[in-house]
Structures are given as C-alpha cells and as structure tokens.
Backbone as CSV, one residue per row, in Angstrom:
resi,resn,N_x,N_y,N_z,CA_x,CA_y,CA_z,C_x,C_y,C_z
1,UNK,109.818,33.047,132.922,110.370,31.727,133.115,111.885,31.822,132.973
2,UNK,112.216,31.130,133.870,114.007,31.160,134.111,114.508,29.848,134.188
3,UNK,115.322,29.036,133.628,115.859,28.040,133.197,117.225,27.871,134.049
4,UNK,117.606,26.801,135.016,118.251,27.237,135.595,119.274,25.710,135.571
5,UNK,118.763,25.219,134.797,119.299,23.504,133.999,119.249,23.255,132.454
6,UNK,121.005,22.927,131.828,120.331,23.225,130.276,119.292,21.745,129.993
7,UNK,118.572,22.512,128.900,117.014,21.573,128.620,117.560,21.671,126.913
8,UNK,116.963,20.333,126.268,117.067,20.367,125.133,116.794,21.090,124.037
9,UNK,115.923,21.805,124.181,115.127,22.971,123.105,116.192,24.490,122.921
10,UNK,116.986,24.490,123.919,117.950,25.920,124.123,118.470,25.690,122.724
11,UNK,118.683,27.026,122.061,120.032,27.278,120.995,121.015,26.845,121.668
12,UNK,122.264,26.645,120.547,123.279,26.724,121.062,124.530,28.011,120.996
13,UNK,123.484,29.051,119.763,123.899,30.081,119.166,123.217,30.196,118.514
14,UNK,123.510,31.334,117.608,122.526,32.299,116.649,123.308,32.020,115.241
15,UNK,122.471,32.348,113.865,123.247,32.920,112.908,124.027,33.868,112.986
16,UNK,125.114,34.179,112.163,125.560,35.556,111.745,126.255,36.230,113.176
17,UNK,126.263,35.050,114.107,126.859,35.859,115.465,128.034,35.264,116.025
18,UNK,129.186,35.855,115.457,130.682,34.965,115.382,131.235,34.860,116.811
19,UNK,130.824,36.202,117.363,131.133,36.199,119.245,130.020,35.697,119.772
20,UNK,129.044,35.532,120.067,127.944,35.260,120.656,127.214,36.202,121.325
21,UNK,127.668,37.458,120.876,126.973,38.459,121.740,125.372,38.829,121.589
22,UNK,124.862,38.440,120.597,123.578,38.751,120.395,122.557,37.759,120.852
23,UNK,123.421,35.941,121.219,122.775,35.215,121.749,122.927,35.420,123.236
24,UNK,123.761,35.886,123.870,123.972,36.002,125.167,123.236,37.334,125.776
25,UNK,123.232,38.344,124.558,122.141,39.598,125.357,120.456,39.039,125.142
26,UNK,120.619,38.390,124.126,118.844,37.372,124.194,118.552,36.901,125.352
27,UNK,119.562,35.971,125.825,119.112,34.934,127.178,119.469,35.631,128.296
28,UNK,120.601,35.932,128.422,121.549,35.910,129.740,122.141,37.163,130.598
29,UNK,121.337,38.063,129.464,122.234,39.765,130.355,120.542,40.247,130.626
30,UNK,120.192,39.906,131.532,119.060,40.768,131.977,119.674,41.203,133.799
31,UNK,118.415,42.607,133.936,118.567,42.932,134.785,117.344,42.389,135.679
32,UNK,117.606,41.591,137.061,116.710,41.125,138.268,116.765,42.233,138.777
33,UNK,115.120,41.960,139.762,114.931,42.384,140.962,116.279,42.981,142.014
34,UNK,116.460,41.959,141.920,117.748,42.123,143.213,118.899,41.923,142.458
35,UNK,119.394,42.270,141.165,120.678,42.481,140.606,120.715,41.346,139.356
36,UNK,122.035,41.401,139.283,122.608,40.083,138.157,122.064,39.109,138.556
37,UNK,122.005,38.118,137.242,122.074,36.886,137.621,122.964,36.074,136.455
38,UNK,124.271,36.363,136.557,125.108,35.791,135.553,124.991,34.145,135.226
39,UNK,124.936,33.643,134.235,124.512,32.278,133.619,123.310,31.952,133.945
40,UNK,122.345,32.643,134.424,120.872,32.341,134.415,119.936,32.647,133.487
41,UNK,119.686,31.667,132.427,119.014,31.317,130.907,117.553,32.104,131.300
42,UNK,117.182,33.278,130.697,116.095,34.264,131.154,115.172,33.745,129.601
43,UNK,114.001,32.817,129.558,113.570,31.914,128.380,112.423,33.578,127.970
44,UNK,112.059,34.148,129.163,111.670,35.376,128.610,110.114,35.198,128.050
45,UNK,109.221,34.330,128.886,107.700,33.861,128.679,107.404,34.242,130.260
46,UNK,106.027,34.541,130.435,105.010,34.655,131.901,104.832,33.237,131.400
47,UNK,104.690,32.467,132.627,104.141,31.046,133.421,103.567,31.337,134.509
48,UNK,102.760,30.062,134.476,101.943,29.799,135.596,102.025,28.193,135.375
49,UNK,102.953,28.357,136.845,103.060,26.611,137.677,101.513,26.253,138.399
50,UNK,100.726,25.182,137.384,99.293,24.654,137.952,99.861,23.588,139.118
51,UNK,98.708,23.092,139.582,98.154,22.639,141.311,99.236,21.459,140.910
52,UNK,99.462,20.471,139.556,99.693,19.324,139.053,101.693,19.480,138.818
53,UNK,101.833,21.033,139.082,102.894,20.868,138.774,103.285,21.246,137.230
54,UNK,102.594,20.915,136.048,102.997,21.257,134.505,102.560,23.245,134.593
55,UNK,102.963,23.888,133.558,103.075,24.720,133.198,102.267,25.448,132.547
56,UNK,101.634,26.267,132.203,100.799,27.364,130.627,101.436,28.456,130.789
57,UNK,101.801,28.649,129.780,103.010,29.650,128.582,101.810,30.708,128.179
58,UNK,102.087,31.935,129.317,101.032,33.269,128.678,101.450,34.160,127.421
59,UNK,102.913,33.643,127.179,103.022,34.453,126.255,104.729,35.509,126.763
60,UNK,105.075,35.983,125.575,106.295,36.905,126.047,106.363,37.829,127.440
61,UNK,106.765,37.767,128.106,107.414,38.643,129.132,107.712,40.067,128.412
62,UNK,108.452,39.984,127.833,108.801,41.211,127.029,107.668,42.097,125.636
63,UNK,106.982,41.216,125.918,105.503,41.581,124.972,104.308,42.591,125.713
64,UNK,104.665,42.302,126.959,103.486,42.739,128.046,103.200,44.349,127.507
65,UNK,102.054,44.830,127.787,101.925,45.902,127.400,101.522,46.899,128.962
66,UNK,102.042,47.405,128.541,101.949,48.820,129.813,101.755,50.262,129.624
67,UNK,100.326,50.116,129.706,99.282,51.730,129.504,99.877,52.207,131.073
68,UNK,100.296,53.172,131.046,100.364,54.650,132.063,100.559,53.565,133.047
69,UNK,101.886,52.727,133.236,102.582,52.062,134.606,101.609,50.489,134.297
70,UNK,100.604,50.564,133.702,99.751,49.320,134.229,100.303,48.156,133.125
71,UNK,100.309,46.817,133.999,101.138,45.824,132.727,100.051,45.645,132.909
72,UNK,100.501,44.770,131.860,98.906,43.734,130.862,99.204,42.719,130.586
73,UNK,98.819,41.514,130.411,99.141,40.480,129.043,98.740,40.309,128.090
74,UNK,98.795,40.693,127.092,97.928,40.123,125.150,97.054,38.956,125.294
75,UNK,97.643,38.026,126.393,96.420,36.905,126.164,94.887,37.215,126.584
76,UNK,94.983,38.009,127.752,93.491,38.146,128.217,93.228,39.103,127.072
77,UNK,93.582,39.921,126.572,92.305,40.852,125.073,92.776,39.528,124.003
78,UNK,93.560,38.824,123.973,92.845,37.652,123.107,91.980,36.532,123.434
79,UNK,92.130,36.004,124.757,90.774,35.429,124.820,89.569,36.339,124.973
80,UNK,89.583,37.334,125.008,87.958,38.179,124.505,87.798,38.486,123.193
81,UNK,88.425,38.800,122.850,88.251,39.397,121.182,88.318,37.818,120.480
82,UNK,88.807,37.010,120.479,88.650,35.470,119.493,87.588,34.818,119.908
83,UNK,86.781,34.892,121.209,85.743,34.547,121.190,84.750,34.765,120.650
84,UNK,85.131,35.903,119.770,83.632,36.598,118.880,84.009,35.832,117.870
85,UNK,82.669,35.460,117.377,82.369,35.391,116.284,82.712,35.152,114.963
86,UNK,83.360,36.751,115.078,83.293,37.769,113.707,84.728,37.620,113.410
87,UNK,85.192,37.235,114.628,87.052,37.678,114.405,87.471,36.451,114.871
88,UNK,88.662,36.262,113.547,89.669,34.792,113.447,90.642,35.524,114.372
89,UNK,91.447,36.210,114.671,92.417,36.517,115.174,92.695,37.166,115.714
90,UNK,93.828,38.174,116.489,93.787,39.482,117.336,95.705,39.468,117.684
91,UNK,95.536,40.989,117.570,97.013,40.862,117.761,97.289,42.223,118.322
92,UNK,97.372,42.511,119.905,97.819,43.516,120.282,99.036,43.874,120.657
93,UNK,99.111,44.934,120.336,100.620,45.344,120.434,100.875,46.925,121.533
94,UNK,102.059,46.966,121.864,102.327,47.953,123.143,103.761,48.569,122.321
95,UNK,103.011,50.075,121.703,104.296,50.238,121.188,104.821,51.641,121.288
96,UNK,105.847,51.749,121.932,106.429,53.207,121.878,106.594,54.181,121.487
97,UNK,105.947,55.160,121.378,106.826,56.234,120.063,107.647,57.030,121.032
98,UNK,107.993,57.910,120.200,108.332,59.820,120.528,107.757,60.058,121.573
99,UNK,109.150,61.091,122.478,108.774,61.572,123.593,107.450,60.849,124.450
100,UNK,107.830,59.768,124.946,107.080,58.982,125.836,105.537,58.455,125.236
101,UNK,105.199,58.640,124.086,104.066,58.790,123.561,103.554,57.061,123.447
102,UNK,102.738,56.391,123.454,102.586,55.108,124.166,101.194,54.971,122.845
103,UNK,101.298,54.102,122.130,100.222,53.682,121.486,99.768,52.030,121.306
104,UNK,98.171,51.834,121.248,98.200,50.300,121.592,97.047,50.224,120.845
105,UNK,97.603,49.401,119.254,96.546,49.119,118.287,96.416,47.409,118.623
106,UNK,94.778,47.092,118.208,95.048,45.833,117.682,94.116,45.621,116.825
107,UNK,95.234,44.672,115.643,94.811,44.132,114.655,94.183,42.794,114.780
108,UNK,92.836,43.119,113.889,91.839,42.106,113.969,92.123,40.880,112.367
109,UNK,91.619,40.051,112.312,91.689,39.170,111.002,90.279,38.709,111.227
110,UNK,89.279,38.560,110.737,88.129,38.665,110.331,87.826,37.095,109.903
111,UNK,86.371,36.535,111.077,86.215,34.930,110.059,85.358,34.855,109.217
112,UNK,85.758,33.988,108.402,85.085,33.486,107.043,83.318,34.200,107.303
113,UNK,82.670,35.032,105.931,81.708,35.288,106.055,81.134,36.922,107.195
114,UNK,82.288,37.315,107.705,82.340,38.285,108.319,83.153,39.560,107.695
115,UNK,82.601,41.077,108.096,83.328,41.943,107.550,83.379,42.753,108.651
116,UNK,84.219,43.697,108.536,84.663,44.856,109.372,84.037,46.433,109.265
117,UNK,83.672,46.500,110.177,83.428,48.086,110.067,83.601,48.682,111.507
118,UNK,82.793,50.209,111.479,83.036,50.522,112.864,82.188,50.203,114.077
119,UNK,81.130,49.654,113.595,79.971,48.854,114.529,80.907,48.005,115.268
120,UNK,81.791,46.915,114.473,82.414,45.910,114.826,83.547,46.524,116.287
121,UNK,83.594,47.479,115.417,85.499,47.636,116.345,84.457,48.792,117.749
122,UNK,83.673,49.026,117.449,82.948,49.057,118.499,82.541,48.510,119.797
123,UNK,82.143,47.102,119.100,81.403,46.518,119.702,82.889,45.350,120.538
124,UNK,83.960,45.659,119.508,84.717,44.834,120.281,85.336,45.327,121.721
125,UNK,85.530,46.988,121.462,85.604,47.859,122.180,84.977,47.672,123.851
126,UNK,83.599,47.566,123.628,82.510,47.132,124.628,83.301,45.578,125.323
127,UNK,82.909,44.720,124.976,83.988,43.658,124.594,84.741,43.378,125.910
128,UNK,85.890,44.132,126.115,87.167,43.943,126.317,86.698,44.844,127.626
129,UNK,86.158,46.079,127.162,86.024,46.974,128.789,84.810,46.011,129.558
130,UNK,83.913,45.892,129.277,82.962,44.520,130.005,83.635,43.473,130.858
131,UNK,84.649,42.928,130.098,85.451,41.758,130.192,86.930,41.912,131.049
132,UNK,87.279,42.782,130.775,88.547,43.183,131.872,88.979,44.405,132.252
133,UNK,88.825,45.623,131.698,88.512,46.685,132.318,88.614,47.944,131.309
134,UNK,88.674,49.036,131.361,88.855,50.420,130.041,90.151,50.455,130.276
135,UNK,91.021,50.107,130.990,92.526,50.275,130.427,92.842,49.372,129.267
136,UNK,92.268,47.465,129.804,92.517,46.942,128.367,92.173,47.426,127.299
137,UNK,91.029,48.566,126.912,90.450,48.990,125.870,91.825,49.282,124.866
138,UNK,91.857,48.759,123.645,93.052,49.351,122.756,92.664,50.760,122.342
139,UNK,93.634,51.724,121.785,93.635,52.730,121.337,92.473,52.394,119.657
140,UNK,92.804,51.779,119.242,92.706,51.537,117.884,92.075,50.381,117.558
141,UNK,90.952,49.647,116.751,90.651,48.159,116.144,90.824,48.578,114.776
142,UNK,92.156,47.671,114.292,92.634,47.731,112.772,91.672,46.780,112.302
143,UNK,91.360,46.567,111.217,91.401,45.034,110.169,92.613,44.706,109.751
144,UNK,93.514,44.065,109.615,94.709,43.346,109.242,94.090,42.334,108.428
145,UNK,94.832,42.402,106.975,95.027,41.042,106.169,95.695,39.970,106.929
146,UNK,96.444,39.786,107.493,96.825,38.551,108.423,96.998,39.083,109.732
147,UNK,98.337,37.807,110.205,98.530,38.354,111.833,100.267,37.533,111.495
148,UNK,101.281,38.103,111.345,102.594,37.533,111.289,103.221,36.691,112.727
149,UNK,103.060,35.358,112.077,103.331,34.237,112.944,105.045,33.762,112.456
150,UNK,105.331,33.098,113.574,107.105,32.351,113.361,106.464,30.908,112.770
151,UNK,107.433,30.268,112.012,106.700,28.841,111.465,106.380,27.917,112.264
152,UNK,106.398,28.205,113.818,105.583,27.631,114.702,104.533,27.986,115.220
153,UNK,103.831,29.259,114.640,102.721,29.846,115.374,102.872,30.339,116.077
154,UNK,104.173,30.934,116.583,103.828,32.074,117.537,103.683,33.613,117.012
155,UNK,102.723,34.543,117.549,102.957,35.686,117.123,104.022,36.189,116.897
156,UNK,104.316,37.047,116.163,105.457,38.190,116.442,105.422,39.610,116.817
157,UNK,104.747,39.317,118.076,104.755,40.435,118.944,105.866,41.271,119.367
158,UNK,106.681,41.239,119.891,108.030,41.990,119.768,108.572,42.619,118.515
159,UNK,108.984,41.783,117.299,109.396,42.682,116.547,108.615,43.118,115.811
160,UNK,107.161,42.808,115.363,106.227,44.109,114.936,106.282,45.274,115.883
161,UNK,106.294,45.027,117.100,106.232,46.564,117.739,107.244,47.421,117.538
162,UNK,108.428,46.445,117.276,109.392,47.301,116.413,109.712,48.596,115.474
163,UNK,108.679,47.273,114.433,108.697,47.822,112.495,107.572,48.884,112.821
164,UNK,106.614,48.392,113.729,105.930,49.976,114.186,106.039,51.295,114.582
165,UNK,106.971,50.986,115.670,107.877,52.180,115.664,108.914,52.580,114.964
166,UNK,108.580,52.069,113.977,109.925,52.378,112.738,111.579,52.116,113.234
167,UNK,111.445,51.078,114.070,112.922,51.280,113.740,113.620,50.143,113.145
168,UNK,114.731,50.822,112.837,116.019,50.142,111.532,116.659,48.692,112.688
169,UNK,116.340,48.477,113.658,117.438,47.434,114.035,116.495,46.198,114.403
170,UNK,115.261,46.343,113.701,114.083,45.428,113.676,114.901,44.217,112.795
171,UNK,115.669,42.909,113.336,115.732,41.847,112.665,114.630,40.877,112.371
172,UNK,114.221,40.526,111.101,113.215,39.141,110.729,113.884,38.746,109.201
173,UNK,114.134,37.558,109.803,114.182,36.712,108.359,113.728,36.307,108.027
174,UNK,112.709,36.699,106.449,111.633,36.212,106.149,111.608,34.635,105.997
175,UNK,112.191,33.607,106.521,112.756,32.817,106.240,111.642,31.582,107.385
176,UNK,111.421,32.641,108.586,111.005,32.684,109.943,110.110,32.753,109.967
177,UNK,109.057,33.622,108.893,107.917,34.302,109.339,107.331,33.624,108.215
178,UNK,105.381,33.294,109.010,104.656,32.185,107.771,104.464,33.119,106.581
179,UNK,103.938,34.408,106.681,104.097,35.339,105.500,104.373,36.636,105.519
180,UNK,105.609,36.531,104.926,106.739,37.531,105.425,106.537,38.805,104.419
181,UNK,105.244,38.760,103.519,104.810,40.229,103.122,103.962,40.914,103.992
182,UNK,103.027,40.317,104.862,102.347,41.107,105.934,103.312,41.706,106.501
183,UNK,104.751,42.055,106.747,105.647,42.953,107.559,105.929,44.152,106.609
184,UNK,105.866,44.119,105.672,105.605,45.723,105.029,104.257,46.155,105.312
185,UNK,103.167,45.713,105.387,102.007,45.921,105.419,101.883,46.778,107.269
186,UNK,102.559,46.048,107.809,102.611,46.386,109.408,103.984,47.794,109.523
187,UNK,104.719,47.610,108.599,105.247,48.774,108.643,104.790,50.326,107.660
188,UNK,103.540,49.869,107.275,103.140,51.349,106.358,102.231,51.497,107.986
189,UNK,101.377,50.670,108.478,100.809,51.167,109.830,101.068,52.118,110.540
190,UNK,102.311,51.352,110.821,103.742,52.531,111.392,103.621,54.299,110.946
191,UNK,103.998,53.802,109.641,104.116,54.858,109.528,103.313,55.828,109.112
192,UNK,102.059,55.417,109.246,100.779,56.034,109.029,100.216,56.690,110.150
193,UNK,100.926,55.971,111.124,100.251,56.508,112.515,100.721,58.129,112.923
194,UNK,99.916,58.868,113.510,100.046,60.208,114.008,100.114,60.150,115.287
195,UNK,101.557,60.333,116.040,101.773,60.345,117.299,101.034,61.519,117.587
C-alpha cells in the first residue's frame, strides 16, 4: 500500500530522530519496480482493494516470507494453524542467517486446556501442507509462552526476525510491546538455533 495523499494516521516524525532520517528511510526511500519514487509515503502492508471499493490489510509487505525465491504471506499459515483447536496463536517468521542460510520457525501459543508435543507440531505440519502447499510447511513448530504484539495488536514480525538473527540494530521500546519480556525469550531462540 502506497499513500499518495497525506491521511491522518501518518507520523509526523519519530523519537530520538533530530534529522528525520530514520523516519524518511521508514516511509519514503524505497526502491520501485521502475525506479524512485521520491515523496511517495510506502505505508509498507499487502492490500487487497474488494468489489465495494474498502480494503483488507494482509499484513507487512516487508514480513513476507520467501523459501528458495517463493513469497508467502504469514496470514494464510495463520488462518490454518488458528483454526485448530489446540492453538491460540501462530507466529511465523522468515529469517535470515549466515551465508544465505534461510530459516522459517513458527511459534505456536497453545489454548486453554491444550498442550504441546510432537504429535501436535505434526499434525500441524499436515495442516498447512493439506491446506496450501509443502513450501508453506515451516522448518520448525516451537511452543512459545506468548506471541510479542505492539499495544495495538499487531505482531512484531519484522523485528523479531531481527533479535533472531541476532542482530544489534534490532530497535523495540519496551514501551511498545504488550510484553516486552517475551523478546529475550525470542532472542535465546536465536541463539539456540544451529544454522
């Protein structure tokens, strides 16, 4: 989605950003198809314009996950995996390592009266390849104590894939996030993982 009229919801700037450079590489320095597009507000969500004209928000643009060239969106393995049952939540992630090395866990949160094992992450497994194909299949079904949301509910898909790949220029202010100890928890993941 590209914004091409200011709308009320835009920042007008960032914290802590005296030039504006960190709000202007957020929105406005991307690279198009066919080149620049200087002052064109890049809101940085997949849409889909319905028959009526209104909008549904799939989720980050920059979240998309891409096994061996193929994009994806997080929403379709979350509407399969939250339809079960067993599982409150789902949170896949597309995350980079070393020398091109491409890993794609997702963390499950478990509903009331349900537990986890490997039957489960099995069966969610089945799941997802049934439902949209063995590329969606994730590498991995975690259990996660939560799923780190912004105080509006949106995931934080981007910068967990970050703290996953360990790196240092991962900004969150716990300030932002509904519980901002699940991000150590997502960064021992990290670093638990064996590229």
């Amino acid at each position: 989605m590209v914004i091409l009229q200011p709308m009320p919801c835009m920042p007008i700037r960032f914290w802590d950003d005296p030039d504006g450079s960190r709000y202007k590489a957020a929105y406005f320095e991307h690279e198009w198809a066919d080149g620049q597009a200087p002052g064109v507000w890049r809101h940085g969500d997949w849409v889909t314009v319905t028959e009526r004209g209104s909008l549904v928000i799939h989720g980050r643009s920059d979240a998309t996950l891409n096994r061996n060239g193929i994009r994806m969106g997080s929403a379709d393995i979350y509407e399969v995996v939250e339809s079960m049952d067993q599982i409150a939540e789902g949170f896949v992630l597309g995350v980079d390592g070393p020398n091109g090395a491409y890993w794609m866990p997702l963390f499950i949160t478990m509903a009331p009266g349900h537990t986890f094992d490997d039957a489960l992450g099995d069966q969610v497994a089945r799941e997802i390849r049934d439902r949209l194909s063995p590329r969606h299949v994730p590498d991995e079904v975690i259990e996660a104590p939560g799923i780190p949301h912004t105080r509006t509910g949106k995931k934080l898909e981007v910068p967990i894939c970050g703290v996953l790949a360990g790196r240092v220029d991962v900004s969150l202010d716990p300030r932002s996030i509904d519980n901002p100890d699940l991000v150590d928890w997502y960064r021992e993941r990290g670093r638990d993982h064996r590229w």
